[in-house]
DOGUBA-695197 format. One line per field, with one value per residue (C-alpha): residue number from 1; z negated, x, y negated. Coordinates in steps of 0.02 Angstrom, whole numbers. Layout:
k: c(NUM:...)
z: c(Z:...)
x: c(X:...)
y: c(Y:...)
//
This chain:
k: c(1:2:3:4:5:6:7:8:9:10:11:12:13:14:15:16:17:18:19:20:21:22:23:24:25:26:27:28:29:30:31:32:33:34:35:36:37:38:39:40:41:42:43:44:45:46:47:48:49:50:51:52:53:54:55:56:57:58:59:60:61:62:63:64:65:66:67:68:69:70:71:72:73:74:75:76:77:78:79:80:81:82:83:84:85:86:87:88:89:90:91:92:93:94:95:96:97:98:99:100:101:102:103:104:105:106:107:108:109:110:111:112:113:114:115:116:117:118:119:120:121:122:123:124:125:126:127:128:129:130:131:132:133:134:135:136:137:138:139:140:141:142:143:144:145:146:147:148:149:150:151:152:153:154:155:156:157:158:159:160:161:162:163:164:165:166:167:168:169:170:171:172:173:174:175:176:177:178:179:180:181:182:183:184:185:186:187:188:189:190:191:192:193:194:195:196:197:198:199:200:201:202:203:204:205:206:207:208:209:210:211:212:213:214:215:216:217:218:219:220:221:222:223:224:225:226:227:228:229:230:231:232:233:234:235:236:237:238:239:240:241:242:243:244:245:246:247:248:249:250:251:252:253:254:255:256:257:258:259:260:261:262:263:264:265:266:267:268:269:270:271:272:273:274:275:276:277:278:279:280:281:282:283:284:285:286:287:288:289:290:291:292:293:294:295:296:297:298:299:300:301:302:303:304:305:306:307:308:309:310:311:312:313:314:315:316:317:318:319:320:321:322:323:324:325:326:327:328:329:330:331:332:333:334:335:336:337:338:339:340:341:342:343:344:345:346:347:348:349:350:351:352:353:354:355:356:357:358:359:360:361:362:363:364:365:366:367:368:369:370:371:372:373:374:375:376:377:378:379:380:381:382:383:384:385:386:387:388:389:390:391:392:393:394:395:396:397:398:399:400:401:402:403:404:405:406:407:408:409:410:411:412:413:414:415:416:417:418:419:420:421:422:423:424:425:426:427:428:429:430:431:432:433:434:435:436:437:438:439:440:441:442:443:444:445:446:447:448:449:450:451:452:453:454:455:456:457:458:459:460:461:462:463:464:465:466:467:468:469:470:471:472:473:474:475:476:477:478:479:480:481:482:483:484:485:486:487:488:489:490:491:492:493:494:495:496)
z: c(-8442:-8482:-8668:-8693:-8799:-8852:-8827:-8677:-8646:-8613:-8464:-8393:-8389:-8580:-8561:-8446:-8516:-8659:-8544:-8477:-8674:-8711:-8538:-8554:-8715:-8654:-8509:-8367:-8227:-8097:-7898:-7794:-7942:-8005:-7998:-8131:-8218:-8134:-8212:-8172:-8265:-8192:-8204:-8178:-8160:-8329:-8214:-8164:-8287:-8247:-8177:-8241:-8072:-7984:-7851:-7715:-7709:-7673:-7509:-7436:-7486:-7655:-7651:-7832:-7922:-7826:-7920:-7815:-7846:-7993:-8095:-8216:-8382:-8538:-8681:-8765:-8951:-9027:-9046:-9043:-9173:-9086:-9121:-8939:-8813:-8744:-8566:-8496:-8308:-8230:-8070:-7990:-8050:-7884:-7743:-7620:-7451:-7430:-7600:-7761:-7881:-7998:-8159:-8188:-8309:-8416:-8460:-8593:-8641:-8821:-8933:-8783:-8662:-8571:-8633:-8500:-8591:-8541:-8508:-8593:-8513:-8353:-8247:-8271:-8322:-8460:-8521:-8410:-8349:-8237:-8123:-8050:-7962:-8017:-7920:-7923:-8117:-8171:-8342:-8432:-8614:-8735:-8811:-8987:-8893:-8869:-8704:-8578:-8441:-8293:-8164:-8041:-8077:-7911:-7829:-7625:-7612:-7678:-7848:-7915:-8093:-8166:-8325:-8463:-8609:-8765:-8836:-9005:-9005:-8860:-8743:-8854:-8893:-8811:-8846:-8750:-8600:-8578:-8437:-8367:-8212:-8137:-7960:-7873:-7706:-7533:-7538:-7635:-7670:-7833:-7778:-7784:-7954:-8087:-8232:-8319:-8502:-8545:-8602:-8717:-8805:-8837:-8834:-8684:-8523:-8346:-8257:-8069:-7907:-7757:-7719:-7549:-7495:-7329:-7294:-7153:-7088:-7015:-7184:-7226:-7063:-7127:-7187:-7274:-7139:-7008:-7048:-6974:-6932:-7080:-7200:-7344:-7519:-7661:-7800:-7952:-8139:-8305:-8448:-8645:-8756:-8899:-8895:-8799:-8932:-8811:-8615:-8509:-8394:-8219:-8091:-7920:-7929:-7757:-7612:-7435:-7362:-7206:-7138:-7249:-7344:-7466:-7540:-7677:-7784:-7936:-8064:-8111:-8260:-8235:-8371:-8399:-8303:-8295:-8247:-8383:-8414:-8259:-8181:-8000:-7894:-7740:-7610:-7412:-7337:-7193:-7050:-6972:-6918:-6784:-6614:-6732:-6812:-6819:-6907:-7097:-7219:-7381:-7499:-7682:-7786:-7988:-8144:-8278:-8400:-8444:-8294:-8321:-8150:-8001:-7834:-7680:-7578:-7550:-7385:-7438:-7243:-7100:-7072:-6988:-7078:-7041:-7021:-7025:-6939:-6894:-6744:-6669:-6652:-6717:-6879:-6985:-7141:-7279:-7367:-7438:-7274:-7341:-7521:-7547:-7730:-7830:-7950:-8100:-8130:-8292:-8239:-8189:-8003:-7906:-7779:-7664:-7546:-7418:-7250:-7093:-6926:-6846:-6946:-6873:-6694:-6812:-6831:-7031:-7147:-7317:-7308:-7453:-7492:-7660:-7761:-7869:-7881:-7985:-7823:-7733:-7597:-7525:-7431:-7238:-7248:-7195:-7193:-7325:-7294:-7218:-7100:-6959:-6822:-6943:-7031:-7201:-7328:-7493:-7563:-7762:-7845:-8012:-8110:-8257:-8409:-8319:-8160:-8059:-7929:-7893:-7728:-7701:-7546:-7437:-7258:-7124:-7091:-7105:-7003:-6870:-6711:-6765:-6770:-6908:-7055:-7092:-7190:-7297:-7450:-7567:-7599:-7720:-7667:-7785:-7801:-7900:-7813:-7787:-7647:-7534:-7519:-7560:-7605:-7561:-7679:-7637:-7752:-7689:-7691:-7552:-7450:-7447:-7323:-7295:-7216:-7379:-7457:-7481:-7330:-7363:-7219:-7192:-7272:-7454:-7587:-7661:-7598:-7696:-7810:-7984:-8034:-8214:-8323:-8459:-8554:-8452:-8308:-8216:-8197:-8053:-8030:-7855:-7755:-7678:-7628:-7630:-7563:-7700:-7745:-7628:-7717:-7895:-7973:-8026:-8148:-8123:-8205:-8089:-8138:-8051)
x: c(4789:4878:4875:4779:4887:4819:5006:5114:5315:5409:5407:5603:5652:5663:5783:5694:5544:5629:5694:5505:5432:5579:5531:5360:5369:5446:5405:5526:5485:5618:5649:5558:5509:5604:5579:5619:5638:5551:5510:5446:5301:5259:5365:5320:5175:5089:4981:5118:5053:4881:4760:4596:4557:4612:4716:4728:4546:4523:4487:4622:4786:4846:5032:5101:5182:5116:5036:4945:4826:4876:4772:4860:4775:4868:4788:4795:4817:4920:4805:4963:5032:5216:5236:5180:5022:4967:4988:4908:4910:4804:4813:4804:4900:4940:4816:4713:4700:4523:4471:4549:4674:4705:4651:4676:4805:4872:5057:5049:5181:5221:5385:5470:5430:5263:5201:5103:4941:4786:4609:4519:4359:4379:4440:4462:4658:4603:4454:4314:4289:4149:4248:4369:4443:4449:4498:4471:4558:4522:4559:4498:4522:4397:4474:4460:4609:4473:4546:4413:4446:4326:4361:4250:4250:4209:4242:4276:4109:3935:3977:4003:4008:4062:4142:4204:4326:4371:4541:4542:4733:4810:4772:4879:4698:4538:4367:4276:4211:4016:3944:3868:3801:3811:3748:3777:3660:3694:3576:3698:3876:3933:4105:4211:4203:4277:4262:4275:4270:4182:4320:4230:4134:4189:4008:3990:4098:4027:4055:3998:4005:3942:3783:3780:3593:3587:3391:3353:3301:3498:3597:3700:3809:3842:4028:4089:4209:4103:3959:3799:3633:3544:3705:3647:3739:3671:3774:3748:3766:3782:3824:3876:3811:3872:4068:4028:3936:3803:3760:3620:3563:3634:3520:3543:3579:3569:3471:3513:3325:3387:3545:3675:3829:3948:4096:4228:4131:4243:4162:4234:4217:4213:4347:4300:4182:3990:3993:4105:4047:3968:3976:4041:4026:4144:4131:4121:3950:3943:3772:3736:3834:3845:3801:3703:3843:3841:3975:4038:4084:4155:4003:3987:3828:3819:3733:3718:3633:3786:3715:3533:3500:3599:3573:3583:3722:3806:3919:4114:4181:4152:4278:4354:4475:4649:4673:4877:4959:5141:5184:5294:5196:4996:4988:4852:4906:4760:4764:4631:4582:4397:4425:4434:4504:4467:4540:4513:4587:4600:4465:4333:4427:4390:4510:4479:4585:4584:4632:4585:4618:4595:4711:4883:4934:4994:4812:4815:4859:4823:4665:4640:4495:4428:4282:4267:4083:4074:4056:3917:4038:4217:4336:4391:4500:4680:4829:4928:5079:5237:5251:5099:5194:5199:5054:5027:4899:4819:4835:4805:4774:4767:4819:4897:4833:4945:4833:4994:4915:5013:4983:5043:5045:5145:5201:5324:5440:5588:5513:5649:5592:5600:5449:5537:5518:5394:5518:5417:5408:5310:5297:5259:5184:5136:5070:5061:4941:4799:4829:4889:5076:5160:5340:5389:5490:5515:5476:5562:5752:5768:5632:5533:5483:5297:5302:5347:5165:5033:4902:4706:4645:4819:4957:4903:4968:4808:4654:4717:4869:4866:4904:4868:4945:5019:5074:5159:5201:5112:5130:5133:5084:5120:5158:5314:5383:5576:5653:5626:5444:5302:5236:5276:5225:5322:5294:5379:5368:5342:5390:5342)
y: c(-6842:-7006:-7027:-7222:-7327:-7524:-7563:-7484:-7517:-7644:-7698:-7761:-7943:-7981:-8116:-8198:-8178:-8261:-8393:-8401:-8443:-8588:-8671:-8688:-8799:-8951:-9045:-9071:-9166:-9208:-9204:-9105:-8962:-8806:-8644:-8516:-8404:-8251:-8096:-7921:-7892:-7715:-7566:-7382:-7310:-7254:-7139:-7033:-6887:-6937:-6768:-6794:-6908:-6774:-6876:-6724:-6694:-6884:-6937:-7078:-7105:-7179:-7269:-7230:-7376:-7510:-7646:-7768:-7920:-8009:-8141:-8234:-8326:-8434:-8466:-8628:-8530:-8377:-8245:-8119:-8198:-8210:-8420:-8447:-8469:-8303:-8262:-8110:-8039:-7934:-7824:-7655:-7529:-7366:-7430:-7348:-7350:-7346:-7435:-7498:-7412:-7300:-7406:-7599:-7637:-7788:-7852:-7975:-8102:-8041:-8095:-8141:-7980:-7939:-7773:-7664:-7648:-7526:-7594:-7441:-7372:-7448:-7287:-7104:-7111:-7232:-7155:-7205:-7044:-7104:-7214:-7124:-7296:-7480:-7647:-7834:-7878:-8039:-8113:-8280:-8352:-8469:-8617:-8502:-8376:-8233:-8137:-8071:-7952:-7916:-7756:-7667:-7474:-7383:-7229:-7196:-7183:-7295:-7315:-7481:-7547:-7715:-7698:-7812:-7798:-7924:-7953:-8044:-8032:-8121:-7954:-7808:-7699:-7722:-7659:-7544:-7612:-7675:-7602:-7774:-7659:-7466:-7426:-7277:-7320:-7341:-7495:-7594:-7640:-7761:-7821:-7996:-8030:-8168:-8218:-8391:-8430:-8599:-8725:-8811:-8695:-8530:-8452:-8447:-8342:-8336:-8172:-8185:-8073:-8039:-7899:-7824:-7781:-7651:-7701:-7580:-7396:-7421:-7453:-7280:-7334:-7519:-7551:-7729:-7759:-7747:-7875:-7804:-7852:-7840:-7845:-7976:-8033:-8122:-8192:-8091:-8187:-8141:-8234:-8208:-8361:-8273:-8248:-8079:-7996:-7990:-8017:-8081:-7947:-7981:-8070:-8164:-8352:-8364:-8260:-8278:-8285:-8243:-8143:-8237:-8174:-8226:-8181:-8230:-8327:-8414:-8521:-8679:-8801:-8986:-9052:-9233:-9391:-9376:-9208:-9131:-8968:-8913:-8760:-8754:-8572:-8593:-8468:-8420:-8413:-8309:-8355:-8228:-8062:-7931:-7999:-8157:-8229:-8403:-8450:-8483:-8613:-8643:-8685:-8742:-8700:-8814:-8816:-8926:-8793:-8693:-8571:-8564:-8631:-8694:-8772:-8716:-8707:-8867:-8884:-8903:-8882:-8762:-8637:-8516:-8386:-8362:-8203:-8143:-8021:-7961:-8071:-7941:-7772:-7833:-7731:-7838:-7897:-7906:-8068:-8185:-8240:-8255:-8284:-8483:-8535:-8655:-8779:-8935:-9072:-9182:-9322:-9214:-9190:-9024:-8941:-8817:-8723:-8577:-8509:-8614:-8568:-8714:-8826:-8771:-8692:-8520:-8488:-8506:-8655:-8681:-8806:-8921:-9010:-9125:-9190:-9337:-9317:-9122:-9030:-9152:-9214:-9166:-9237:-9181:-9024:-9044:-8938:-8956:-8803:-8899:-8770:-8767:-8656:-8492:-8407:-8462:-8369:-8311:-8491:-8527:-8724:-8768:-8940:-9001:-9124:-9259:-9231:-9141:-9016:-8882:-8755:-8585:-8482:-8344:-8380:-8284:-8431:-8308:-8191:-8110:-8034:-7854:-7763:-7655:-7777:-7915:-8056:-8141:-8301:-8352:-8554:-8695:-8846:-9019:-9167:-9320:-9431:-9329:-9236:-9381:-9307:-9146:-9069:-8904:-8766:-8594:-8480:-8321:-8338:-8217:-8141:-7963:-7860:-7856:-7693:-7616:-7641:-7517:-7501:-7550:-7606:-7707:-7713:-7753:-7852:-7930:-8044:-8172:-8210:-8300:-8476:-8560:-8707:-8698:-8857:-8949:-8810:-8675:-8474:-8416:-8209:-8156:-7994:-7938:-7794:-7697:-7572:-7450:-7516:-7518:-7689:-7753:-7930:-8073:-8191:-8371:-8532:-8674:-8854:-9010)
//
């Protein structure tokens, strides 16, 4: 059994981790944007002594030493106490084929190098000895530096849990997690989650997901990818109003009345303007499924009560998801093709981007769309990816004080005709006028071979991929793969 440590090793790329802590003090803006430096954050696997979840007797298979789906938070204090802001990332630590990971881990930007931290309680090779999987990490800091991370414990069967943990120190110990829910029942599934911490007061966080309901005589045979009949979601809430000494028992914010789902809901806080403060949900709403689907859309839900009530669904754009796949031999690539993201800017601006199909002959751009109103009206999506004739996906938005929006995505521009290998970049995008123009940077100096990542239900590398700001630049966390690692994530500062 992997001994649990509040502190793991160092993870490689000290120097330019170093590099990483000296560029993020100062602002430089120039040209087009820069990229660098990139670092490593993941290394080996600390489950590679692991038994007690019993990996044989496990139905699927599990790819050791692939970390996949990183979420990426800075802090706007030093709660490690190293003389700068704290940066944790989140992700997956040896996935699954057929359903999350081996545990959820954390490397934190300490003294200059991120240390691979454990999330205690949240699997069996960290302690939770009830989950014998967990998936979906996502981490979120208060303005007082208090770190909170959010992961789904499951199994490859019913079980599903959603957990949270507390760092007081910038994300080098946590507490043990609060079990916010625990269903074992074929009736329902808790997945999607996120978390956000309130900006402006740090008594309250926001944890959200979605709920799958299987209301009929038919629902042991119902799977998520295959949106039945009588498939349902609502979106479940919970909320601390007390610095996460305690939580609000989870309940549904919003009930499809009739054959609705959603998925990837993310909570937003307005920054500034007549709506500073309120809470925006983004997320897709499916009508409809099986031989009745009627379509989907990206929809917003608000509330001005810090969560106590919201709306119901307001209409951001229909849509219809790109989804990727090799363009030589078919094999399906799994990317957040459903999963829009969301982002603020300084003067109470939303952003909002995702997947469209119907935006670029590839079949997938990178849609953007904004609100100058706290979520009541957007503008018409439009591509916003330089690229329209190659598949671009799993798109990220965010925004500095100075109101710069910056864009992340991967696409297969570099892709060669060999069915063999999958080339494939990842890619900066900004803007200083609001999301009128944009100026492309790539991000990878070289690129990776898709083909390389772990298989769940595509080839994997995450349903989404981080983005924050920090001072006057922005973090990127992202996926790639090598030829001696099945997928690994990066870490690189991005500057307008």
């Amino acid at each position: 059994m992997l001994k649990l440590q509040s502190r793991g090793t160092a993870v490689r790329g000290t120097a330019l981790a170093v590099g990483l802590l000296a560029l993020t003090v100062a602002p430089a803006w120039a040209g087009p944007g820069s990229v660098g430096p990139t670092v490593s954050v993941s290394g080996a696997s600390p489950f590679a002594s692991c038994t007690v979840d019993d990996v044989s007797g496990q139905p699927g298979t599990n790819v050791p030493n692939s970390e996949v789906e990183p979420w990426i938070a800075a802090s706007t204090v030093d709660r490690s106490g190293d003389g700068a802001n704290d940066v944790i990332v989140g992700y997956q630590q040896d996935r699954w084929s057929n359903g999350g990971s081996r545990g959820i881990y954390a490397s934190v930007l300490h003294q200059g190098t991120y240390q691979q931290v454990a999330i205690p309680g949240t699997s069996a090779c960290v302690g939770g000895l009830k989950y014998p999987r967990a998936t979906d990490p996502w981490v979120t800091f208060s303005p007082n530096g208090d770190a909170y991370y959010f992961t789904l414990s499951t199994s490859a069967g019913n079980l599903s849990a959603m957990l949270v943990n507390k760092s007081t120190d910038g994300g080098l110990n946590w507490s043990a997690p609060i079990v916010l829910i625990d269903e074992d029942d074929p009736e329902n599934f808790n997945d999607k989650n996120s978390i956000t911490a309130d900006p402006f007061d740090s008594n309250f966080v926001y944890a959200i997901w979605d709920r799958s309901r299987f209301p009929s005589d038919k629902r042991y045979s119902h799977s998520l990818s295959g949106f039945p009949r009588s498939f349902r979601s609502d979106a479940f809430f919970s909320r601390t109003t007390d610095g996460g000494a305690t939580w609000e028992t989870p309940h549904a914010i919003f009930v499809p009345n009739a054959n609705q789902f959603g998925i990837g809901h993310q909570i937003a806080v307005v920054r500034a303007g007549a709506h500073q403060g309120r809470l925006v949900d983004s997320f897709t709403l499916f009508h409809g499924s099986g031989a009745n689907k009627k379509g989907q859309e990206v929809a917003v839900i608000v509330s001005d009560d810090h969560g106590a009530t919201w709306t119901d669904p307001i209409t951001v754009s229909k849509m219809i998801p790109g989804f990727i796949s090799d363009p030589d031999d078919g094999t399906p690539l799994r990317t957040g093709d459903i999963i829009p993201d969301i982002g603020t800017g300084p003067n109470g601006e939303l952003y909002l981007v995702w997947q469209e199909q119907t935006l670029a002959p590839s079949g997938s751009a990178i849609a953007f769309s904004s609100s100058l109103d706290g979520g009541q009206t957007w503008s018409t999506p439009r591509r916003i990816n330089t690229r329209p004739d190659v598949q671009a996906f799993t798109p990220s938005v965010e925004a500095l004080a100075d109101g710069t929006i910056a864009v992340t995505h991967y696409d297969l521009r570099f892709n060669t005709p060999s069915p063999a290998t999958l080339p494939t970049d990842y890619w900066f995008i900004h803007s200083h006028d609001g999301g009128a123009t944009w100026t492309e940077t790539r991000v990878t100096a070289q690129s990776f071979d898709h083909k390389l990542a772990p298989f769940a239900r595509g080839l994997f590398l995450g349903d989404y991929a981080g983005l924050t700001a920090r001072g006057s630049v922005f973090l990127t966390a992202y996926g790639i793969t090598t030829a001696t690692d099945p997928a690994n994530i990066n870490v690189t500062v991005l500057t307008p």
